[in-house]
Each structure stands twice: as structure tokens, then as C-alpha cells.
C-alpha positions in Angstrom: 108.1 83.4 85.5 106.3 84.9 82.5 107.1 88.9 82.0 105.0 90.7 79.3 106.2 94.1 78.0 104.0 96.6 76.6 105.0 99.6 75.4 101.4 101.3 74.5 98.5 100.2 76.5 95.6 101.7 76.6 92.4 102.2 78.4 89.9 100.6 75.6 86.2 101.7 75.7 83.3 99.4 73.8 81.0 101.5 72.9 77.2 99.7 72.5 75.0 101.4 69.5 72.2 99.6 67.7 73.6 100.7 64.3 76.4 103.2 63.7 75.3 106.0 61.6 77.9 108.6 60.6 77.2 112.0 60.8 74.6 111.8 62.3 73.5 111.5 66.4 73.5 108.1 67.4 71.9 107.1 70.5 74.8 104.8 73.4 73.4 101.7 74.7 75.9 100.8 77.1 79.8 101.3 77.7 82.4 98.7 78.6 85.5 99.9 79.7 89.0 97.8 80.7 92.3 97.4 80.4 93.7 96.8 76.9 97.3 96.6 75.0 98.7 93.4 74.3 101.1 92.7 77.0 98.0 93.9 79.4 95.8 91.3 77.9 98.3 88.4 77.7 99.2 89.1 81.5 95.7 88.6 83.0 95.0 85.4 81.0 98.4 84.2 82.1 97.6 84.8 85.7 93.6 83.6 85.3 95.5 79.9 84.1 97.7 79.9 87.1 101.2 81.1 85.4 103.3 83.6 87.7 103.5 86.4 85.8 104.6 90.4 85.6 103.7 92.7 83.6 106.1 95.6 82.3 104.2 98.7 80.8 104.3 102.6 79.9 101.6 104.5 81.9 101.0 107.9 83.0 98.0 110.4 84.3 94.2 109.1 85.3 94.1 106.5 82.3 97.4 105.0 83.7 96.0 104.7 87.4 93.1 102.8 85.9 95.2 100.2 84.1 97.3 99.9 87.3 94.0 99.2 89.4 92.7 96.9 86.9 96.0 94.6 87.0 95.7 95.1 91.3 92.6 93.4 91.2 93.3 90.7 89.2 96.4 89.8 91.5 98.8 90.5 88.4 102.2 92.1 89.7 102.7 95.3 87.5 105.9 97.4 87.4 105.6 100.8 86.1 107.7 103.0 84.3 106.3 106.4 84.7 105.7 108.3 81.5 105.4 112.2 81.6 101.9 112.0 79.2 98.7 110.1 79.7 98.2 106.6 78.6 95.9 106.8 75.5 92.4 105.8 75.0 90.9 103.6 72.3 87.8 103.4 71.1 85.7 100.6 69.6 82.1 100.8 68.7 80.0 97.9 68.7 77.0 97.7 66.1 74.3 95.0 67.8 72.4 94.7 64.2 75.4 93.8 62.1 78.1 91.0 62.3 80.4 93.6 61.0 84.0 94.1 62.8 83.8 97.2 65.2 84.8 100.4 63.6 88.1 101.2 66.0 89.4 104.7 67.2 92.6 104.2 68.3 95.2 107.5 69.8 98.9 107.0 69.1 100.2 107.3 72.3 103.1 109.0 74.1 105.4 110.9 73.0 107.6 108.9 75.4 111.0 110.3 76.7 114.3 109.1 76.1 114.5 108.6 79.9 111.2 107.1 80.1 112.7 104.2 77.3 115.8 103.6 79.2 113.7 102.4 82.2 112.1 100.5 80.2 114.8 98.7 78.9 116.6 98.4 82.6 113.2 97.2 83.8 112.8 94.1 81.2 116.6 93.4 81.5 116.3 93.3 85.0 113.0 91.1 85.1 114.3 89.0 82.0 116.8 87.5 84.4 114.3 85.8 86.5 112.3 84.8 83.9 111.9 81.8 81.1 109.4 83.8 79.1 109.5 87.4 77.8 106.5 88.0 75.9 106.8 91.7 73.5 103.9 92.9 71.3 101.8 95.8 70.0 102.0 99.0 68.7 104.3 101.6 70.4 103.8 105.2 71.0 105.6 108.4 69.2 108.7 108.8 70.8 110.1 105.3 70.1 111.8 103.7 67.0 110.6 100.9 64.7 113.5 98.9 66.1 112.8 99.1 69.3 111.4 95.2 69.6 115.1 94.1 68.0 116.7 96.1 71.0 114.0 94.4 73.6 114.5 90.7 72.3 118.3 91.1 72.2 117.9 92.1 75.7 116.1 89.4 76.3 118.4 86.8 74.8 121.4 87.8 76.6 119.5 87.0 79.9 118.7 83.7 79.2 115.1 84.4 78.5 112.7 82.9 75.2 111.0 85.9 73.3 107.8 86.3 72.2 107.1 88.7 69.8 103.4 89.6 68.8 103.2 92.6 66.4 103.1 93.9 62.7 104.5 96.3 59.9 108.2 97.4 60.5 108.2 96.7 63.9 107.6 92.6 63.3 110.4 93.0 60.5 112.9 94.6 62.8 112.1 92.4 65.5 112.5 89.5 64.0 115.9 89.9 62.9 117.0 89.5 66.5 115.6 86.0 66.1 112.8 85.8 68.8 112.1 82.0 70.0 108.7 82.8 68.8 106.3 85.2 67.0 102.6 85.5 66.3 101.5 87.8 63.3 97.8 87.4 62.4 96.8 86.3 58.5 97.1 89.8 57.2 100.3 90.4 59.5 102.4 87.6 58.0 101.2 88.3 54.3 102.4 92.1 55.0 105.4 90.9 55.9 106.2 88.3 53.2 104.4 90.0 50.7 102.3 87.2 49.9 98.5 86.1 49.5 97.4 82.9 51.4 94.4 81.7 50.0 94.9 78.4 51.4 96.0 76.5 54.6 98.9 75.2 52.4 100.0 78.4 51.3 99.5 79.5 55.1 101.9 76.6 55.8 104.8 78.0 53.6 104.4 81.3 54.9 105.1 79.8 58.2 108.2 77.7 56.8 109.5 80.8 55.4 109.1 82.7 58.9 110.9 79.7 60.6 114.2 80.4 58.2 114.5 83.5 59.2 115.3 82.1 63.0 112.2 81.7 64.2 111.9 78.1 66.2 108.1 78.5 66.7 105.9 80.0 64.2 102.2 80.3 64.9 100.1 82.6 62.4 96.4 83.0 64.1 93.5 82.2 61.4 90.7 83.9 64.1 87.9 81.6 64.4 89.8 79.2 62.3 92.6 78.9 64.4 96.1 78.4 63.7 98.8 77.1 61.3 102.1 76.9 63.2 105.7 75.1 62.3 108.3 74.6 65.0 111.4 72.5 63.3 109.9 72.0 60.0 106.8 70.5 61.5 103.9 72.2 60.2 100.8 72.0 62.9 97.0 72.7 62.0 94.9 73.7 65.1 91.4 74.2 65.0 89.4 75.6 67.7 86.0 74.8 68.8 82.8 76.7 67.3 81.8 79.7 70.0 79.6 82.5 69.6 81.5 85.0 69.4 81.0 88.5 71.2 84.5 89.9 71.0 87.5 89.4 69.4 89.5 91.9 71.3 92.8 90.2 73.1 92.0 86.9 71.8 95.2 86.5 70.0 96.8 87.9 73.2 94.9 85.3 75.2 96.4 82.4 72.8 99.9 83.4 73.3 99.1 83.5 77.3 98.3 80.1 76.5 100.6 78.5 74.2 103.6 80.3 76.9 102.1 79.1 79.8 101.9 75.4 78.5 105.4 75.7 76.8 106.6 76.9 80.4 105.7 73.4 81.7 106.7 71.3 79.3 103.9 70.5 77.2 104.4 69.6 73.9 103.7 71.7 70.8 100.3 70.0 70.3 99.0 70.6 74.0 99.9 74.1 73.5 98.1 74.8 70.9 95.2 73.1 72.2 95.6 75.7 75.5 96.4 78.3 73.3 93.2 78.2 71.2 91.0 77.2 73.8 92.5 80.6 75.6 91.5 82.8 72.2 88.0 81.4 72.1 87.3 81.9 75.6 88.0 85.5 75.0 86.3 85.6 72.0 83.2 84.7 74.0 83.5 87.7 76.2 82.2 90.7 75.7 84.1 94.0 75.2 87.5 94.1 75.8 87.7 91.4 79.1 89.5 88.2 79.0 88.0 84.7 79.0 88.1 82.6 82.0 89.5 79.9 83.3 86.9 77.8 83.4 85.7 78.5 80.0 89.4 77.7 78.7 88.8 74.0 80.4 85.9 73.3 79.2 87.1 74.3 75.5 90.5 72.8 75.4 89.2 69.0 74.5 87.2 70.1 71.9 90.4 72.1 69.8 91.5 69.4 66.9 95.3 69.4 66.0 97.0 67.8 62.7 100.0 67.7 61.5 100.2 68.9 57.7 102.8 67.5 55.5 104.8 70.9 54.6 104.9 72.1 51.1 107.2 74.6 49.5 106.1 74.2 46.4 
């Protein structure tokens, strides 16, 4: 079994406008809403490619009931750990005249009670015994320290389990000292953390080597539409996905962990994962709003995703 654990989902809105104009009145095409936080998103990929999977997650109040139903439909088990305030919303608004990135209104979150955590932690502990994959990522609400991912992969460790960790800033840096089987920090994640500028897929290659000596046995640092530059025992991988149209890139990075997981779950090799696991992100790249590719599109992409090895460089 594959668990995912997230500690701030969120009910995430796309908002539709034909150009954003601030300050002034702008007129709402259309409205997407659905389930959103990484452990959310990785969860319903997982179960859309066949993987038995639960999903671990803060939720409280009318936004929390939504996330629950959301999960129901799509047949992925959910266990909920009851949280005193609402599960927040986040906002993204969509400009249809512009290739531009969404301009993104995100709430914090929680506060979340020191009982609420302790649940949280019996909950994963508890589920990270019966599973071979614990998958940890995102932002978390007020109420809860920066270590808090160091705690969860620890806990995770002494039950036998392989950790995942998918998140950025202080939280990646404290997380990864509990040495997670793997992580997944985006471009901009990994150069935050290493203090570093990649300007090429060489110096993306040692930022990955350098990642792997501090613990890490997989390292996979997602490029977007370019795909991804991964090194699991000094093997440096280049995987590039197929050219999609993209509508959204919201949970595609969640979608290519679902991926890379579920084909590491059956033995795959490191190459056939990241084939999955790219073909996974641009499936949900070709959705719109804030949904999750399907299976079939995932398929039908996974031939088409090119992987080399790269001779690793630490010069």
C-alpha cells in the first residue's frame, strides 16, 4: 500500500477571466473547483493507475466535507483527523489571453491543535506499518513547526516504510535530515535549498549529486515541461516528457510522484519510472483546473517520454 500525508489541503478554485485587470471589475467566465494539497493530488492519480492507496489529511468545516466527498467518489480510502478550524481555500485565476502562470491566492491554513498533530502522527505511524510507501509533501498550516516532515519521515522509517518527501524552504531542509528514500523539490526548490543557480542540465545534475550525499537514494528534481534530472546511486537520469498542450500545471508534480511510487512499488526499474512518472505530470498538465490526468492519457503518453543516462559531473 501507498499512504500520502498532507498536512494542508485545500479546496482550490480556478477562476476563468479573459484578462486579469487589477483594481478594477473583472467580469468571471467560469469556475473550476476540486480537491487540491499535495498528498490529495498524489492520492487520486495513485488510485486512477491502479495502486492501493490512503490518504492521511487535516480537514475541518464545509471545505473539509468537500475534500472528503471528492476522495469518496473517486474510490480513494481517506482517514481524517478532525481539525477544530476549516480547511482553507486557494485561489487561482486563470487569464485565457495570456500564456502567463495563474496569479495564486493561497490562505495559510489551521491553526492546528497540539491534539489535532498527535493524531496525526498516531494515524501515519499506524498506516506506515502496512505500507511500503509513505509519500509527505506541501505546505503546512500555522500551528505546526518547520520540523514537522523530519518527525513524519522518522516515523516512517522505524515502521519499515520508504519516504517521499515533496516540499520546499525550511521544511525540505529539516526533512531531509531524517534521510527520506526520496525527495522531489522543483528547479527553484533545489536551488533554494543549495543556494545555487542551474543554468544547465549539467549543473542540474550536480545539484542532484549533492542532494543524494546528504542520504537521499533517489533524487528527482522536476524541470516542468522539460521533465526531470534524477540520480539514484550516482547514476544521473535525464527524462523528457512528451510535447502536450498544456491547460494546467496544477498537481502535475504530484501526479509524477504518484507515478514514479506506484512503478517503484512493483519493481520497475528507475527508467520505467520515470517514464510513468512523467507521463503521469503531463497527463495532468493537460487537464484543466486543478483535476488530475487520466489513466488513459498516462498510457498513451508513457512511450513517447525519452530517458538518458548523463555522465555525472561535479566539476
Amino acid at each position: 500500500m501507498i499512504t500520502t500525508v498532507t498536512l494542508n489541503p485545500a479546496v482550490d478554485k480556478t477562476v476563468y477571466v479573459s484578462k486579469l485587470t487589477p483594481h478594477d471589475t473583472n467580469r468571471i467566465l467560469r469556475v473550476e473547483t476540486d480537491a487540491g494539497g499535495k498528498g490529495i493530488n498524489c492520492a487520486r492519480m495513485l488510485k486512477r493507475l491502479g495502486a492501493e492507496t490512503a490518504a492521511v489529511a487535516f480537514l475541518g468545516g464545509a471545505a473539509g466535507d468537500f475534500i472528503e466527498t471528492v476522495l469518496a467518489r473517486e474510490g480513494v480510502p481517506l482517514h481524517r483527523i478532525e481539525t477544530s478550524r476549516p480547511t482553507r481555500n486557494c485561489i487561482a485565476i486563470e487569464e485565457e489571453q495570456t500564456d502567463q502562470p495563474p496569479t495564486t491566492l493561497n490562505e495559510k491554513g489551521g491553526p492546528i491543535d497540539h491534539s489535532e498533530l498527535v493524531a496525526m502522527f498516531e494515524k501515519t505511524k499506524e498506516l506506515a506499518r502496512r505500507s511500503t510507501y509513505v509519500v509527505f509533501g506541501g505546505s503546512i498550516p500555522l500551528g505546526v513547526n518547520d520540523d514537522v516532515y523530519n518527525v513524519l519521515v522518522q516515523i516512517a522509517s522505524n515502521a519499515k516504510a520508504k519516504s517521499v518527501l515533496d516540499a520546499d524552504g525550511e521544511l525540505l531542509a529539516e526533512g531531509i535530515k531524517a534521510k527520506p528514500f526520496m525527495v522531489k523539490p522543483n528547479l527553484e526548490e533545489a536551488e533554494r535549498l543549495l543556494n545555487v543557480t542551474c543554468r544547465s542540465k549539467a549543473d542540474v545534475a550536480r545539484a542532484a549529486l549533492r542532494l543524494a550525499e546528504m542520504g537521499v537514494e533517489l533524487v528527482v528534481i522536476s524541470l516542468g515541461k522539460h521533465g526531470a534530472i534524477a540520480c539514484c546511486q550516482g547514476v544521473i537520469y535525464d527524462a523528457v516528457p512528451p510535447d502536450v498542450q498544456e491547460r494546467s500545471t496544477i498537481g502535475s508534480g504530484d501526479s509524477m510522484v504518484a507515478g514514479m511510487v506506484f512503478a517503484l512499488e512493483r519493481g520497475m526499474s528507475i527508467e520505467e519510472a520515470l517514464r510513468l512518472g512523467c507521463a503521469a505530470g503531463a497527463a495532468t498538465a493537460m487537464s484543466s483546473g486543478a483535476d488530475i490526468g487520466s489513466r488513459e492519457d498516462v498510457d498513451r503518453l508513457v512511450n513517447q517520454v525519452r530517458v538518458k543516462r548523463m555522465e555525472p559531473s561535479r566539476g
